[in-house]
N, CA, C and O of each residue as an XYZ file, in Angstrom:
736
protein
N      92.371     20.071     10.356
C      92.281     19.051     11.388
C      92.889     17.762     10.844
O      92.412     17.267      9.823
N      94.068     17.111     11.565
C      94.371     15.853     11.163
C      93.198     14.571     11.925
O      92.498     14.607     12.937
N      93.377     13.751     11.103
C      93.151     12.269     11.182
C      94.224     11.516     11.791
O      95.341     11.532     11.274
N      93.970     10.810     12.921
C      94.480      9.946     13.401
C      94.155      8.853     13.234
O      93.075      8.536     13.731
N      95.089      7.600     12.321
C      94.701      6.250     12.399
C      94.063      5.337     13.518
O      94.674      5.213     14.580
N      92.845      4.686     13.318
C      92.213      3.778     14.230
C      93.107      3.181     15.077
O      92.861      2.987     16.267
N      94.225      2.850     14.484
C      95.483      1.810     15.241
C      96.171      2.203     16.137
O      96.745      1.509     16.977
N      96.175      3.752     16.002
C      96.721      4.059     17.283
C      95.994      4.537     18.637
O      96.449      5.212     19.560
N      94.875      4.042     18.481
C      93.352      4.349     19.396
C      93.274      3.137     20.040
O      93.342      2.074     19.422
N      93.123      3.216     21.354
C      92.784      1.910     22.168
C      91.248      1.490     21.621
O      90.504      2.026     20.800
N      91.119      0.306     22.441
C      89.492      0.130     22.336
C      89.381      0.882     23.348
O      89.980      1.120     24.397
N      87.954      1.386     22.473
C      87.171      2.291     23.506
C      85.543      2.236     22.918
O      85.034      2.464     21.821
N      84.979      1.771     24.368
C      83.626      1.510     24.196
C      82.479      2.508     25.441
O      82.755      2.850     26.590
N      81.299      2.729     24.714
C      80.690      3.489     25.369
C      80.675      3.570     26.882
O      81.003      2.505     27.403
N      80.406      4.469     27.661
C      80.239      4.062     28.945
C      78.644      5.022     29.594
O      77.625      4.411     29.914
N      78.743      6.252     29.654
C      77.429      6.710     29.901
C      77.206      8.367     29.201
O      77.953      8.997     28.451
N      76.038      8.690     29.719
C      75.499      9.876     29.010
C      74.973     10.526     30.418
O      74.248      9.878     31.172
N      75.478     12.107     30.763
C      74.823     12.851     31.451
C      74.019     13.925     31.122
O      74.387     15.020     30.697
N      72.532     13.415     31.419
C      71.896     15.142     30.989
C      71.441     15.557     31.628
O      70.687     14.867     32.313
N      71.556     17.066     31.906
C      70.796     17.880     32.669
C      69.331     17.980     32.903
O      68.916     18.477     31.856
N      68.368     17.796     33.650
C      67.163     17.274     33.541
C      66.628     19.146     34.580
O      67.273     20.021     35.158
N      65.161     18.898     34.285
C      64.642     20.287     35.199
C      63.784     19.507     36.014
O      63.894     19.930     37.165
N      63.091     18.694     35.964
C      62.725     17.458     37.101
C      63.079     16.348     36.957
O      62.904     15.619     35.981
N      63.882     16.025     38.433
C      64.728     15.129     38.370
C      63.671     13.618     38.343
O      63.640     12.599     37.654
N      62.909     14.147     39.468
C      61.505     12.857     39.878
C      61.109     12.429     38.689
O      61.194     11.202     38.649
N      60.777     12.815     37.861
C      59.757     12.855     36.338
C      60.607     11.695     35.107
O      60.282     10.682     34.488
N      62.048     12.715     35.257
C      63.109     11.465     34.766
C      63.355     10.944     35.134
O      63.731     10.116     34.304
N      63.678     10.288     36.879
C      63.902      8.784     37.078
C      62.878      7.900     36.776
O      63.055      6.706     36.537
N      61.189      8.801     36.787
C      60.548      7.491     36.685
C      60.438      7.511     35.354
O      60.210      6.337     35.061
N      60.461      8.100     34.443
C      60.757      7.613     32.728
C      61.466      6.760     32.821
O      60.861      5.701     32.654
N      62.487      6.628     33.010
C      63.618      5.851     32.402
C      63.573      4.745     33.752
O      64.111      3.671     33.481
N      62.982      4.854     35.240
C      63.231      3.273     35.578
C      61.684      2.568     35.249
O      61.539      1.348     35.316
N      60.680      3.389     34.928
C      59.277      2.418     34.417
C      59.348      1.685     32.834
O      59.299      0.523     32.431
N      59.493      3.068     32.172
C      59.519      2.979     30.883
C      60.917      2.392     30.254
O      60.994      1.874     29.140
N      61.687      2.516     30.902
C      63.122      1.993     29.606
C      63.446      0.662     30.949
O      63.930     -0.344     30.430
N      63.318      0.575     31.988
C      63.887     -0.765     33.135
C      65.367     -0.263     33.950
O      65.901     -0.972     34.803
N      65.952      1.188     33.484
C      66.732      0.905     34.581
C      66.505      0.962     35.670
O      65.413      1.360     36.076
N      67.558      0.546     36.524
C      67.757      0.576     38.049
C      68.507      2.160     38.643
O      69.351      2.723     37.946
N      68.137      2.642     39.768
C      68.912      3.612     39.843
C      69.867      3.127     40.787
O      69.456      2.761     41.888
N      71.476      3.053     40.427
C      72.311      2.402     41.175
C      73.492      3.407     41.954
O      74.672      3.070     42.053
N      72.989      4.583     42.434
C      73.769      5.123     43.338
C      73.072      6.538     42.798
O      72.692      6.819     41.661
N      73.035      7.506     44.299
C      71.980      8.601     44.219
C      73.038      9.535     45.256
O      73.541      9.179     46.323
N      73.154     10.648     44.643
C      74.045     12.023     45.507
C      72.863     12.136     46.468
O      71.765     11.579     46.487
N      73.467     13.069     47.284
C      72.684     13.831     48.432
C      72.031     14.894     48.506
O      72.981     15.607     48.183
N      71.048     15.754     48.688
C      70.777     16.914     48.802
C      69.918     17.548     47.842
O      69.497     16.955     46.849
N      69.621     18.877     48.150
C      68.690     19.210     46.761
C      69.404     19.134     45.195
O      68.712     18.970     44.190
N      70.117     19.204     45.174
C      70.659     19.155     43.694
C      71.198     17.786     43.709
O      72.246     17.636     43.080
N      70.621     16.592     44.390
C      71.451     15.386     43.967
C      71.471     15.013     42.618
O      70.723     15.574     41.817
N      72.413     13.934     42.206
C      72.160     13.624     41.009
C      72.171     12.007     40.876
O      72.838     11.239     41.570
N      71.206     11.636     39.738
C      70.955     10.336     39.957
C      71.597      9.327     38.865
O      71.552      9.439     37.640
N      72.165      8.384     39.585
C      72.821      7.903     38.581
C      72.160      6.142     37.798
O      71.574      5.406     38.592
N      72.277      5.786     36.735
C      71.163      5.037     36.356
C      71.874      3.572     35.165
O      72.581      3.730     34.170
N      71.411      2.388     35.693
C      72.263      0.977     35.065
C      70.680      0.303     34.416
O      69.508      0.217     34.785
N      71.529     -0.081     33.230
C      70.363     -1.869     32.797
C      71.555     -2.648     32.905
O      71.322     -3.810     32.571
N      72.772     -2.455     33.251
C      73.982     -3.434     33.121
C      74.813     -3.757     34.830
O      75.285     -2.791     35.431
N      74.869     -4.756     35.262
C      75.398     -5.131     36.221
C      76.848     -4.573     36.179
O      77.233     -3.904     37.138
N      77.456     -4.745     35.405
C      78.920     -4.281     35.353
C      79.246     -3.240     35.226
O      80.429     -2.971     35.431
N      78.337     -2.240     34.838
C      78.388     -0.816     34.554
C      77.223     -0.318     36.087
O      76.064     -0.591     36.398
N      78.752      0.836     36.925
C      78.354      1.473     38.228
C      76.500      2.021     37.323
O      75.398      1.533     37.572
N      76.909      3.356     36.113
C      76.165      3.861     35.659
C      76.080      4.126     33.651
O      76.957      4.018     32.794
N      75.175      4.352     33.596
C      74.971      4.684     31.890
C      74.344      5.945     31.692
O      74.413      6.561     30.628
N      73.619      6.414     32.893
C      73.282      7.416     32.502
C      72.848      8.164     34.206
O      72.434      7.683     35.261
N      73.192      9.467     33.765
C      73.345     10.346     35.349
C      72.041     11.577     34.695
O      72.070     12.204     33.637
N      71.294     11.582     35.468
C      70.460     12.867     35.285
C      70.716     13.510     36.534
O      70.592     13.148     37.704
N      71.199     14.809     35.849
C      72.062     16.056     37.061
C      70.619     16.982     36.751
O      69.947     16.931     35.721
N      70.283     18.113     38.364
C      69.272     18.261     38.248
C      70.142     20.043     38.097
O      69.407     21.025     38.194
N      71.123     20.177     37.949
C      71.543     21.196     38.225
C      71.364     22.177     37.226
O      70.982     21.659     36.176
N      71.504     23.466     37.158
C      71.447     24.247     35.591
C      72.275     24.201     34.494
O      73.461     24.528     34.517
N      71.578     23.738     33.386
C      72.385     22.967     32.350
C      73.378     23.830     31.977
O      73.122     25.021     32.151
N      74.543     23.522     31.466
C      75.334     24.426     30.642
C      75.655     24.077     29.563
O      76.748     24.258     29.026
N      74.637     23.489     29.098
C      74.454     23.268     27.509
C      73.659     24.201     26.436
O      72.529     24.568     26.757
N      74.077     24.518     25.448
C      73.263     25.930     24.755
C      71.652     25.411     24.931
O      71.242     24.378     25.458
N      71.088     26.237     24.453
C      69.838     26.695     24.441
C      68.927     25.304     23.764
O      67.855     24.774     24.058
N      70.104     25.028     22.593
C      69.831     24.222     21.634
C      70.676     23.369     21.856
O      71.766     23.770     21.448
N      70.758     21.942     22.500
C      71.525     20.861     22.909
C      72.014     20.247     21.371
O      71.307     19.901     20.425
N      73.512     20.256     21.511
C      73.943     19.469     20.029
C      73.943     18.045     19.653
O      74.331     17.567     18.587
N      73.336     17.283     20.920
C      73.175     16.179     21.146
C      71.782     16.028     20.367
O      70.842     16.759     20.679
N      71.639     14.919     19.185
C      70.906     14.230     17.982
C      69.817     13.144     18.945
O      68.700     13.408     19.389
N      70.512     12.024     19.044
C      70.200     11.456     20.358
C      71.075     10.451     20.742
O      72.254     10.397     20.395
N      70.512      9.661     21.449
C      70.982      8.406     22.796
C      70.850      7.402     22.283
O      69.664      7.252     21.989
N      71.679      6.273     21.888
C      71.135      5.343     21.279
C      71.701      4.128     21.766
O      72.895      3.826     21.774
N      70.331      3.187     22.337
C      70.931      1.847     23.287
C      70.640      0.558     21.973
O      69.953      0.633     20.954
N      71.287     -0.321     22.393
C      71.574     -1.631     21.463
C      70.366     -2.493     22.250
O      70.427     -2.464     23.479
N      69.553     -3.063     21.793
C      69.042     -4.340     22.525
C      68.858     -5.537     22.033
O      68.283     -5.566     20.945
N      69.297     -6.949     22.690
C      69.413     -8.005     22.001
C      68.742     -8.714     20.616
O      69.193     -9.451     19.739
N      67.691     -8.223     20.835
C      66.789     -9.199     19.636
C      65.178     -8.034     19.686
O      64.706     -7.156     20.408
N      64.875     -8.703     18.527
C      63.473     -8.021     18.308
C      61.766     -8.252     19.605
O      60.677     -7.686     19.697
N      62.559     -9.533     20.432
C      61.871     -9.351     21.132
C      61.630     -8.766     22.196
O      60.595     -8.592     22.840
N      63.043     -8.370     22.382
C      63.449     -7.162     23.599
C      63.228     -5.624     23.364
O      63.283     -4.782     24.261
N      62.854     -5.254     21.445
C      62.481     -4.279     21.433
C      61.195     -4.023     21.110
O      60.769     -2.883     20.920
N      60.534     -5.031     21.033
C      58.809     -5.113     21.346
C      58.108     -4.806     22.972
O      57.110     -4.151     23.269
N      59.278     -5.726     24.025
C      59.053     -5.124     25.372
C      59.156     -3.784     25.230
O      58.063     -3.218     25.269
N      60.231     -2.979     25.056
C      60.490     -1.754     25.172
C      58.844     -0.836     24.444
O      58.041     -0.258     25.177
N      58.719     -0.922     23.091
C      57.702     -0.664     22.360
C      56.538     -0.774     23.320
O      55.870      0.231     23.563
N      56.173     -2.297     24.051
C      54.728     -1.843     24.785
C      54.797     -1.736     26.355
O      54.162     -2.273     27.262
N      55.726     -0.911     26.311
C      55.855     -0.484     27.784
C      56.249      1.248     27.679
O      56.066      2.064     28.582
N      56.838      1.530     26.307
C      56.422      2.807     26.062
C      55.659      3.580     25.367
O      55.630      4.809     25.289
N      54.829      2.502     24.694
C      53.218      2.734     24.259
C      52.545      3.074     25.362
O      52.084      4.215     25.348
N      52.332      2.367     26.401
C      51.755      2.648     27.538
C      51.859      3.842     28.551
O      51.183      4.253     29.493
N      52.986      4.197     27.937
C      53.673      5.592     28.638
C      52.282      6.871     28.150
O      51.460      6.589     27.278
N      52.272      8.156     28.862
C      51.701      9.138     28.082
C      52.517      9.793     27.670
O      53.677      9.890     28.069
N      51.894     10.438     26.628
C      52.802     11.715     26.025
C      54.053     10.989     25.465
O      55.048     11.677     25.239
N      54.094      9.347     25.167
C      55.238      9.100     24.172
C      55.128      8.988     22.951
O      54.505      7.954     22.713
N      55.492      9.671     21.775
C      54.793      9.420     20.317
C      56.197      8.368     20.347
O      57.145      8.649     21.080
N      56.205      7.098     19.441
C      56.901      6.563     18.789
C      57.098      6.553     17.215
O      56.216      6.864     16.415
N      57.976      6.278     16.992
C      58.561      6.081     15.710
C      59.332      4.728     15.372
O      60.356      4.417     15.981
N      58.742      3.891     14.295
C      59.260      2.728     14.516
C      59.932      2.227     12.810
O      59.347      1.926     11.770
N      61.088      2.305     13.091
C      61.855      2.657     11.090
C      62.762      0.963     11.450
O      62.756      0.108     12.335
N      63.275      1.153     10.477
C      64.299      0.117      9.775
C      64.987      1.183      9.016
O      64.515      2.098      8.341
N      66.805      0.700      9.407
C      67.902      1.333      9.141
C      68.042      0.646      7.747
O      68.387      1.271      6.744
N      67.797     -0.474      7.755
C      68.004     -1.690      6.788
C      68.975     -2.822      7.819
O      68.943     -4.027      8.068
N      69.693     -1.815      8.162
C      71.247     -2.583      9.736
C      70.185     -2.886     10.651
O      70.061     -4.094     10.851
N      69.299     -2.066     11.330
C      68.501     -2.168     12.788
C      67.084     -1.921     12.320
O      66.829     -1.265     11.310
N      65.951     -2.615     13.294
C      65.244     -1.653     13.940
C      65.122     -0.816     14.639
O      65.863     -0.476     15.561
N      64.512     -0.534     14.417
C      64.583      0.742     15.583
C      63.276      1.786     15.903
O      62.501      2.322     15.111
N      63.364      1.869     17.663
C      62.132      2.986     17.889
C      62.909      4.186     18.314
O      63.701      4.268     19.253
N      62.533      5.139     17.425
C      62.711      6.529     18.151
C      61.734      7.386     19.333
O      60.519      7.205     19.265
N      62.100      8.005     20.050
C      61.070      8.733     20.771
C      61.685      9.495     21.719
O      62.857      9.288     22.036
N      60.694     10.772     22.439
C      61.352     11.286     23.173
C      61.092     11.642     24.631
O      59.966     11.971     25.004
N      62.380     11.561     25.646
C      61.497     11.503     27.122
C      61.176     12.795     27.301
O      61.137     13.712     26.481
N      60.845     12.770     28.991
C      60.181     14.284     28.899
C      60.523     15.637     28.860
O      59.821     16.642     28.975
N      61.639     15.504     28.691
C      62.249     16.775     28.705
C      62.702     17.176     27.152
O      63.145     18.259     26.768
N      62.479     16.092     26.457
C      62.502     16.622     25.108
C      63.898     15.542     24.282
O      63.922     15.327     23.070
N      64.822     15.061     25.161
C      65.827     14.321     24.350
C      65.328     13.173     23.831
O      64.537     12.415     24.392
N      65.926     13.026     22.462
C      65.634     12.226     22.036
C      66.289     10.925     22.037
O      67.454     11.061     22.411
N      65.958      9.564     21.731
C      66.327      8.564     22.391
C      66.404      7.621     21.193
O      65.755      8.172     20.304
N      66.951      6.312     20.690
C      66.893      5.437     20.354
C      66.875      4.221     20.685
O      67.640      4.029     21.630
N      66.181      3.008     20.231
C      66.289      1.632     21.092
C      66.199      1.233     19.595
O      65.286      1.589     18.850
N      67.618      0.178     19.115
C      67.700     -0.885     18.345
C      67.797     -1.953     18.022
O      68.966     -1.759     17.691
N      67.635     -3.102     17.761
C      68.118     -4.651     17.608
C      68.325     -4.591     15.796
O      67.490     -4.130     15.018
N      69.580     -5.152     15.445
C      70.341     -5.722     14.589
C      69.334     -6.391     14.024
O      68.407     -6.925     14.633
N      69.597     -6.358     12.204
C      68.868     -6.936     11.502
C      70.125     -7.972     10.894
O      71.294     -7.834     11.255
N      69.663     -9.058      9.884
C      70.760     -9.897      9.903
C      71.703     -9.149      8.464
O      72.481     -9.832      7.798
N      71.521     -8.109      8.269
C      72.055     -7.516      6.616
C      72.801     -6.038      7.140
O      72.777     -5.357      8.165
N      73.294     -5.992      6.149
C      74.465     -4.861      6.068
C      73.484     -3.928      4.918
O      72.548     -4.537      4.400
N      73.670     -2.702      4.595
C      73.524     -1.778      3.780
C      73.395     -0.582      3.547
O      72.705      0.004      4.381
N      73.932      0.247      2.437
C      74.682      1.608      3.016
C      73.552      2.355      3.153
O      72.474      2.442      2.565
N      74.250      3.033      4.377
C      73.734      4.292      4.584
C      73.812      5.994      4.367
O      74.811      6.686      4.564
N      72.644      6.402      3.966
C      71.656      6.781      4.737
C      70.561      5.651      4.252
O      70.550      5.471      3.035
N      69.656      4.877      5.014
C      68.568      4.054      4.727
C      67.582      4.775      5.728
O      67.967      5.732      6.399
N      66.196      4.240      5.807
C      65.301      4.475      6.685
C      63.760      4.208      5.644
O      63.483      4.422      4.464
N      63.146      3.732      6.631
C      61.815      3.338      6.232
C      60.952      2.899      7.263
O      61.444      2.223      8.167
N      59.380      3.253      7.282
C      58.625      2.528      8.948
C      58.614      1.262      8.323
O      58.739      0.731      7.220
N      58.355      0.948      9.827
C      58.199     -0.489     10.064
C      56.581     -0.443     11.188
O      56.041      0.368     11.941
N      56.328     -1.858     10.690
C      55.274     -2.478     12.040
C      55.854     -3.681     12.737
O      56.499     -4.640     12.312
N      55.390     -3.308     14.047
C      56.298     -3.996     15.085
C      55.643     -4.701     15.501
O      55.963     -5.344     16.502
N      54.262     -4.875     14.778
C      53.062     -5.883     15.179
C      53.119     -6.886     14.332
O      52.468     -7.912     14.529
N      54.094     -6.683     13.023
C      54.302     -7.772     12.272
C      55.185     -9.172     13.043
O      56.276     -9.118     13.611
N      54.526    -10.074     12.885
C      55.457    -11.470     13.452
C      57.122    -11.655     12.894
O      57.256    -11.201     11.757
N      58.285    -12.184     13.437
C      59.275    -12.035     13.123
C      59.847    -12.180     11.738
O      60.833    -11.595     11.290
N      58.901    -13.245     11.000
C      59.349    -13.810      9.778
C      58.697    -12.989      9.005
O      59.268    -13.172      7.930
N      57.621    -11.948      8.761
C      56.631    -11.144      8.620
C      57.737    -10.010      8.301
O      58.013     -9.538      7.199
N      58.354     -9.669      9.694
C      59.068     -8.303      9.330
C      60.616     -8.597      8.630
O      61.214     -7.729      7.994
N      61.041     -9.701      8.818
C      62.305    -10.283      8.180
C      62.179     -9.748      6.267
O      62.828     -9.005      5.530
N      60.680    -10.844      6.090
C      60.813    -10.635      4.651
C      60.405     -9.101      4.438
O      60.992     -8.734      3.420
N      59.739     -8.176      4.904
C      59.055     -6.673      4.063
C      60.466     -6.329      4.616
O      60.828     -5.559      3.727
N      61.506     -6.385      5.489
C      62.800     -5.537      5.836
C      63.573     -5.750      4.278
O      63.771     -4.921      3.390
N      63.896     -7.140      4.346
C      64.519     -7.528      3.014
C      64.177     -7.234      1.815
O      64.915     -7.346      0.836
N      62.812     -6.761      1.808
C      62.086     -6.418      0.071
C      62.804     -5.398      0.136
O      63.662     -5.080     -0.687
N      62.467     -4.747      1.232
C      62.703     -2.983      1.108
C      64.034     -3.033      1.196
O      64.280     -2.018      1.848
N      65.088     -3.570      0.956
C      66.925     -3.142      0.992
C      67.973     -3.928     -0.136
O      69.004     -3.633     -0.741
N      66.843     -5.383     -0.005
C      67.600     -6.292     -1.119
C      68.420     -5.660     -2.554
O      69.478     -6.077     -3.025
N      67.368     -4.276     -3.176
C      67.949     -3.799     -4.233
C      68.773     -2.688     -3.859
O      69.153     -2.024     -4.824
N      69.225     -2.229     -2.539
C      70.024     -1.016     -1.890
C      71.174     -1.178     -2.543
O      71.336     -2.344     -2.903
N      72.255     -0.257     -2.906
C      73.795     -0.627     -2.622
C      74.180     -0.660     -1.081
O      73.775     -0.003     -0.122
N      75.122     -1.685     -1.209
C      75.759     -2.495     -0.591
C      74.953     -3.618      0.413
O      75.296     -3.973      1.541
N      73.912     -4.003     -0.282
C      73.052     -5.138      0.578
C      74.091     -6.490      0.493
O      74.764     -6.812     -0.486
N      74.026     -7.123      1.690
C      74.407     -8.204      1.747
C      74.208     -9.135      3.432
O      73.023     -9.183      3.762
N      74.838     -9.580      4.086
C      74.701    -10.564      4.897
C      75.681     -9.494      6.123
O      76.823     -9.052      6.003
N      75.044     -9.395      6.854
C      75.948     -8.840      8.076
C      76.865     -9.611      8.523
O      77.526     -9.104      9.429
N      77.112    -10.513      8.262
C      78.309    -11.271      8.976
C      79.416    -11.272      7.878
O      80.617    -11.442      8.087
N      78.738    -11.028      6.517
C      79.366    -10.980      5.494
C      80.265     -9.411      5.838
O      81.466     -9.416      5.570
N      79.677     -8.190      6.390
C      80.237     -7.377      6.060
C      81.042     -7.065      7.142
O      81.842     -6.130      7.120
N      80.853     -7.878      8.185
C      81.323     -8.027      9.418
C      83.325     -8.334      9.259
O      84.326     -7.839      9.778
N      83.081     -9.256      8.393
C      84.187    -10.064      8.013
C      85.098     -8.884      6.768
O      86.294     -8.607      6.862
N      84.356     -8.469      5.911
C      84.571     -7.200      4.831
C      86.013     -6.137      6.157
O      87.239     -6.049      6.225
N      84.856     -5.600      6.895
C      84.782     -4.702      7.913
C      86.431     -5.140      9.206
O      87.193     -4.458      9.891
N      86.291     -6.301      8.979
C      87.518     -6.603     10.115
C      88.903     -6.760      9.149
O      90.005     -6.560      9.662
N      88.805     -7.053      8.014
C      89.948     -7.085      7.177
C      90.113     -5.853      7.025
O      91.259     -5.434      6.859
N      89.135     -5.064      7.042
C      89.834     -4.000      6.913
C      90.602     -3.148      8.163
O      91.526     -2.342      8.062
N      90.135     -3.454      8.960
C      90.991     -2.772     10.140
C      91.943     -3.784     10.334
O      92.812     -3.291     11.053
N      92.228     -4.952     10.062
C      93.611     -5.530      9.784
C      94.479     -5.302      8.563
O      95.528     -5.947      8.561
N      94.233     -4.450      7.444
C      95.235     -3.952      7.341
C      95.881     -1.892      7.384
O      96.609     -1.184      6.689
N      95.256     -1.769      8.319
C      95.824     -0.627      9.027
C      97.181     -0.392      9.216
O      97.554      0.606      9.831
């Protein structure tokens, strides 16, 4: 298999995820109680399929088709993973899917993100992250408490990565990271 240079790749940024769901009812209301989307345009009929936004500019992000999957047995899909602004947007998320039943959470530090894992009801698994202010290589992972106050979880994030390779300042590696795709 060849490699194709980044440079000759447009930008290209996410747009949505379709999964096959076996109740469709069950997953719209997961994902418009528990995660806030909107459902912004809905097919017709018994097999409609529903299509689903947290973004004004985006028709959809995610379509749950109620139809019979034709995905193996064993979906190769790891999971779903949404970006959210700040740690306080993933504390909403956290106690609104605490409140959910049947959601176990998982709440780690990448050393890069927080992050909650968990899964809706049909079994996929999901991610919700906010950016930590540091860079460092991966594979990382470690829990976190999300009950800790911001400056609380700032410093135990930083104990736990400060001695990692490649710890440093995300903007630092940000800058690392863009020189390097300038010289491509």
């Amino acid at each position: 298999m060849s490699s194709t240079p980044p440079a000759d790749f447009p930008d290209l940024a996410l747009s949505h995820f379709e999964l096959y769901v076996r109740d469709v009812a069950q997953m719209e209301a997961f994902y418009t109680a528990g995660l806030g989307f909107i459902v912004s345009d809905r097919g017709v009929g018994p097999d409609a399929m529903v299509f689903l936004s947290r973004n004004a500019g985006e028709h959809h992000q995610l379509v749950l088709n109620p139809r019979p999957s034709r995905r193996p047995q064993d979906s190769p899909l790891d999971h779903i993973s949404f970006r959210v602004a700040n740690l306080a947007g993933l504390r909403r998320f956290h106690q609104a899917l605490s409140a959910a039943v049947d959601v176990a959470l998982e709440a780690v530090s990448h050393g890069t993100t927080w992050s909650l894992y968990f899964r809706d009801p049909e079994g996929n698994r999901l991610e919700l992250f906010a950016d930590t202010p540091w860079h460092v290589d991966q594979p990382c992972k470690f829990a976190i408490d999300l009950a800790l106050d911001d400056a609380q979880l700032l410093a135990f994030t930083e104990q736990q990565i400060r001695a990692r390779p490649g710890f440093r300042p995300l903007e630092q590696w940000r800058v690392e990271h863009d020189a390097a795709f300038d010289r491509r």
